[in-house]
N, CA, C and O atoms as a Tinker XYZ file with bonds, in Angstrom:
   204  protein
     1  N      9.369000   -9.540000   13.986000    73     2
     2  CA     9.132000   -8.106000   14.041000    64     1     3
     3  C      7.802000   -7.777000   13.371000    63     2     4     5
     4  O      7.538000   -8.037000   12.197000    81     3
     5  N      6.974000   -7.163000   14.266000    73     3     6
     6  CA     5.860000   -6.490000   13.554000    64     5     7
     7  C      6.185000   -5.230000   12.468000    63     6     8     9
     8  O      6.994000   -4.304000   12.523000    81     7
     9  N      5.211000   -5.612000   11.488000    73     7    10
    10  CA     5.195000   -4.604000   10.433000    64     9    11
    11  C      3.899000   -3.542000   10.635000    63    10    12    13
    12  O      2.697000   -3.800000   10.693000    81    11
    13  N      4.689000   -2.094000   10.729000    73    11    14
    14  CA     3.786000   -1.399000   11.167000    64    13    15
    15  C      3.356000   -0.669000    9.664000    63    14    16    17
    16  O      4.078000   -0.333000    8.725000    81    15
    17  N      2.074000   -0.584000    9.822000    73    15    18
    18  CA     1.079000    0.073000    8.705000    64    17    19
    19  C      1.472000    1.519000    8.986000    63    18    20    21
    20  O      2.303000    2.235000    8.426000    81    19
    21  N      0.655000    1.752000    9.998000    73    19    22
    22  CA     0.961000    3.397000   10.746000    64    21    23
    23  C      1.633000    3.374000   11.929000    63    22    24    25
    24  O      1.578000    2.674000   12.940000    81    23
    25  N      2.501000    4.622000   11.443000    73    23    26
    26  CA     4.004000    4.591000   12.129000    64    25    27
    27  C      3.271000    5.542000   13.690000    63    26    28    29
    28  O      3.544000    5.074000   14.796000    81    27
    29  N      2.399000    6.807000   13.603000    73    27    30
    30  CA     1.952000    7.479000   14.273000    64    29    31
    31  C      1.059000    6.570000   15.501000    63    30    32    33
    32  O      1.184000    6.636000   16.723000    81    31
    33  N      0.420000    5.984000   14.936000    73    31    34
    34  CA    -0.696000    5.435000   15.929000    64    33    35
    35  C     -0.048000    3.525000   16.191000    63    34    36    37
    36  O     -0.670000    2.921000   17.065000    81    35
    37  N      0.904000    2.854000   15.590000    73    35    38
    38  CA     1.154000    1.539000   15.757000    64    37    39
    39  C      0.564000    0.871000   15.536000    63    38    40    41
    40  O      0.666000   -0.106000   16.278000    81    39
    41  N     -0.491000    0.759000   14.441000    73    39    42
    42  CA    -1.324000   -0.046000   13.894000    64    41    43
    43  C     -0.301000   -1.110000   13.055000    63    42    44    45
    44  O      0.487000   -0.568000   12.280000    81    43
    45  N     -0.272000   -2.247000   13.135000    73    43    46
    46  CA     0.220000   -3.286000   12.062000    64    45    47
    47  C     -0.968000   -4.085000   11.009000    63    46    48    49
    48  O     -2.152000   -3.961000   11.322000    81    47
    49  N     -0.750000   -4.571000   10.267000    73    47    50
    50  CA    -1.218000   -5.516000    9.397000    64    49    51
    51  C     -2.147000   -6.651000   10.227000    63    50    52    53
    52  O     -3.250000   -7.087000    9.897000    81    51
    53  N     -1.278000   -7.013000   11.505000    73    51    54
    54  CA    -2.084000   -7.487000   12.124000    64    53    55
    55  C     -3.517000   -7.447000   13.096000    63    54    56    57
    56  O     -4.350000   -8.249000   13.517000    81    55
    57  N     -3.255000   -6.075000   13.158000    73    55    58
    58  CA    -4.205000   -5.062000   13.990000    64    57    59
    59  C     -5.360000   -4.932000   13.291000    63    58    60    61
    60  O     -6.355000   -4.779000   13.999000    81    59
    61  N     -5.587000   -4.950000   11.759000    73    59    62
    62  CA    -6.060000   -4.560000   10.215000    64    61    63
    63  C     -6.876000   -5.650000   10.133000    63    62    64    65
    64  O     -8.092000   -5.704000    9.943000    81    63
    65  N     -5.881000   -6.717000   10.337000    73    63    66
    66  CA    -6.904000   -8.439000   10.211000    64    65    67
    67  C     -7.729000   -8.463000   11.363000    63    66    68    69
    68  O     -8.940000   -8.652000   11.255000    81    67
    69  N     -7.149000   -8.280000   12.505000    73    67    70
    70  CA    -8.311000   -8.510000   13.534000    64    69    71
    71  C     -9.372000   -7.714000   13.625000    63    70    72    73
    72  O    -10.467000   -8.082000   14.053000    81    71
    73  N     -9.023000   -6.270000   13.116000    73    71    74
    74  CA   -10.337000   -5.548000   13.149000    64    73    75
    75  C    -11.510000   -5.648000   12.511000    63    74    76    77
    76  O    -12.662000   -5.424000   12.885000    81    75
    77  N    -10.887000   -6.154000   11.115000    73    75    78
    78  CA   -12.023000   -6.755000   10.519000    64    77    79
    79  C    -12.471000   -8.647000   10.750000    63    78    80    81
    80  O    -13.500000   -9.240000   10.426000    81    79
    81  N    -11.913000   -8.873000   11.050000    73    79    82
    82  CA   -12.328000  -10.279000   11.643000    64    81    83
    83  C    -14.061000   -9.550000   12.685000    63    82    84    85
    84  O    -15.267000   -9.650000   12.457000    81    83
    85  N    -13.185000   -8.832000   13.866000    73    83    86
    86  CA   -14.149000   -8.326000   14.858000    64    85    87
    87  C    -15.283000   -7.411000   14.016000    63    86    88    89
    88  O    -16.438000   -7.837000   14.016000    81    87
    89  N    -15.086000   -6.593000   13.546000    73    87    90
    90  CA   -16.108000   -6.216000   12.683000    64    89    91
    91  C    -16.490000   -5.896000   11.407000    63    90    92    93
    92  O    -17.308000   -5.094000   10.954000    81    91
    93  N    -15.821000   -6.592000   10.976000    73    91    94
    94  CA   -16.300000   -7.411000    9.350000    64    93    95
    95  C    -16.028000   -6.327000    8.233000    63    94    96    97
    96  O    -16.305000   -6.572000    7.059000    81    95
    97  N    -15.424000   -5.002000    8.667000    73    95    98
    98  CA   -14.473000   -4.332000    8.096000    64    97    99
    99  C    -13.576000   -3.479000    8.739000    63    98   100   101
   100  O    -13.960000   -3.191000    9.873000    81    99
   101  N    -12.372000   -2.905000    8.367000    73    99   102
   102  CA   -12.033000   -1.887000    9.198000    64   101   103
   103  C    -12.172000   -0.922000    9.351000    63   102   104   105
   104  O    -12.299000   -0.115000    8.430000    81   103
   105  N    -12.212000   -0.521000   11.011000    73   103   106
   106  CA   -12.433000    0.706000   11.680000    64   105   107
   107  C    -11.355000    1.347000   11.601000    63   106   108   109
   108  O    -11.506000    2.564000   11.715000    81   107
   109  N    -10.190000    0.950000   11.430000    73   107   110
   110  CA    -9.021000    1.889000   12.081000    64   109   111
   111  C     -8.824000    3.451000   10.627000    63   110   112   113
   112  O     -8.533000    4.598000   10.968000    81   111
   113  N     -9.005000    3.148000    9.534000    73   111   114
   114  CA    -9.129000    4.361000    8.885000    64   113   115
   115  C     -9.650000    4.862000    9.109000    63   114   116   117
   116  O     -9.090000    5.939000    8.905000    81   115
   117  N    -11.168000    5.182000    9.734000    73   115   118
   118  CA   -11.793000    5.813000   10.312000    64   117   119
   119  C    -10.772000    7.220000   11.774000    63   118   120   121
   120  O    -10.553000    8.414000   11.973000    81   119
   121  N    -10.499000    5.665000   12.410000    73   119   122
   122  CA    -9.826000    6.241000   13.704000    64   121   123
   123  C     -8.118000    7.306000   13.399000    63   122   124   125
   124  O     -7.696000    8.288000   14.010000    81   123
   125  N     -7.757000    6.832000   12.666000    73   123   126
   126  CA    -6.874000    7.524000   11.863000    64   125   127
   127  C     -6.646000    8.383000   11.057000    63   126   128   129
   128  O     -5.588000    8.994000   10.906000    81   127
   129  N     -8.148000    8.551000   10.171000    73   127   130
   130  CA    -8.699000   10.595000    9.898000    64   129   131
   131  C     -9.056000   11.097000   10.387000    63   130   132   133
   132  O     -9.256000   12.227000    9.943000    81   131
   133  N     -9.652000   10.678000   12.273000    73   131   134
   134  CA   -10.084000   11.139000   13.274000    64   133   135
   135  C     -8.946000   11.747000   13.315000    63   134   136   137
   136  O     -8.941000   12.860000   12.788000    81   135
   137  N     -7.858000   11.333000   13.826000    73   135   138
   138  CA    -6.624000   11.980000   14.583000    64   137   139
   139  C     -6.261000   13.239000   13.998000    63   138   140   141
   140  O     -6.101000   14.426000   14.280000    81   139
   141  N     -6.187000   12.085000   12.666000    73   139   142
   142  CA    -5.144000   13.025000   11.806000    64   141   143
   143  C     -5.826000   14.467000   11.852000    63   142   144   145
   144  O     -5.059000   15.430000   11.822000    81   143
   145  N     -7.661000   14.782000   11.945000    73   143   146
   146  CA    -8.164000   16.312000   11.407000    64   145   147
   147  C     -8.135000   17.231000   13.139000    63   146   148   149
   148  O     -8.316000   18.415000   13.422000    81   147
   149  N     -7.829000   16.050000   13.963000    73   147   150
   150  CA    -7.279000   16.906000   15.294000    64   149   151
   151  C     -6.629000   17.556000   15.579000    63   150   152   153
   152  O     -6.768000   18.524000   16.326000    81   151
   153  N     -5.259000   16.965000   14.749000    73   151   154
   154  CA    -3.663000   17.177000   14.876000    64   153   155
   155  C     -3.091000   16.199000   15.235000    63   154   156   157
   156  O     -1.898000   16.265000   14.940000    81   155
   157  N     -3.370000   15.282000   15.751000    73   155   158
   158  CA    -2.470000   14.185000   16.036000    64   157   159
   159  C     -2.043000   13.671000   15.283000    63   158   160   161
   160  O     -1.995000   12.555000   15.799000    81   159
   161  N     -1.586000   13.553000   14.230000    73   159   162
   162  CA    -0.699000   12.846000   13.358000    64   161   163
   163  C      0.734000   13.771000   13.590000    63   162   164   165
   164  O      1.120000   14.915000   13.830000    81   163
   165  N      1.328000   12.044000   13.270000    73   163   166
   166  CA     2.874000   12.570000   13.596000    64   165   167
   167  C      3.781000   12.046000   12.351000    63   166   168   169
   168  O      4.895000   12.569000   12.385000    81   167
   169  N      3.645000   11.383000   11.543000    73   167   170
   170  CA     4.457000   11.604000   10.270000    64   169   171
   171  C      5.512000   11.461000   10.320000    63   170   172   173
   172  O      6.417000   10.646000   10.493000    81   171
   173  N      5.123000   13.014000   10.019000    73   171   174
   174  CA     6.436000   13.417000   10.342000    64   173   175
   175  C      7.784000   13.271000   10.415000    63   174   176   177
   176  O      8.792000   13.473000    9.738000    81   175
   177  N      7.392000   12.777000   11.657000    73   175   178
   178  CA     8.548000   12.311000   12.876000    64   177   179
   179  C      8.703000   11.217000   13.120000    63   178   180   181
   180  O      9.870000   10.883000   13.323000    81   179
   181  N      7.616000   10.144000   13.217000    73   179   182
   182  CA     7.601000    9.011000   13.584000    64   181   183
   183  C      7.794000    8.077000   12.097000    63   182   184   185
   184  O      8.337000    6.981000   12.233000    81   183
   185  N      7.419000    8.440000   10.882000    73   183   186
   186  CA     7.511000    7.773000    9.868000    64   185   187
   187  C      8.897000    7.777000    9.378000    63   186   188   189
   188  O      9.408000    8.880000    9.570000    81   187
   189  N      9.793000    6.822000    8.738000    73   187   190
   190  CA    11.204000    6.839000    8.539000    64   189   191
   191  C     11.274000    7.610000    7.100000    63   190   192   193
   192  O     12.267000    8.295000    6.856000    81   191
   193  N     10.064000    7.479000    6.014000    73   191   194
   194  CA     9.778000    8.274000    5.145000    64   193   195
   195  C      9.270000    9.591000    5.233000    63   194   196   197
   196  O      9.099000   10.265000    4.217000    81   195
   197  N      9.024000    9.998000    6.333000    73   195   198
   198  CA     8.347000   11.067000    6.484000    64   197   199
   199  C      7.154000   11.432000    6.052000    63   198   200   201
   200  O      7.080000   12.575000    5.603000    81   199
   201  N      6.024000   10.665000    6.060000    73   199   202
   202  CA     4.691000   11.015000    5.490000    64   201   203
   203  C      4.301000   10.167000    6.257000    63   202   204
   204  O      3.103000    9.895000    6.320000    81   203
């Protein structure tokens, strides 16, 4: 079972390593305060903690 980092977008741990493998740090926080200042974050709902 994958362990998901972010419950909203399905990013895992593994997703985290490859991104920075591919570019030598990660992008996905980036892509993930993108959303989040859109509205797309879901939390919420999708997180079992709710945040």
């Amino acid at each position: 079972m994958k362990s998901l980092i972010c419950y909203c977008f399905g990013y895992t741990a593994t997703d985290i390593e490859q991104d920075i493998t591919r570019n030598g740090q990660s992008t996905i926080m980036e892509k993930i305060l993108s959303e989040k200042k859109s509205g797309g974050c879901q939390c919420a709902t999708k997180n079992p903690k709710g945040r």
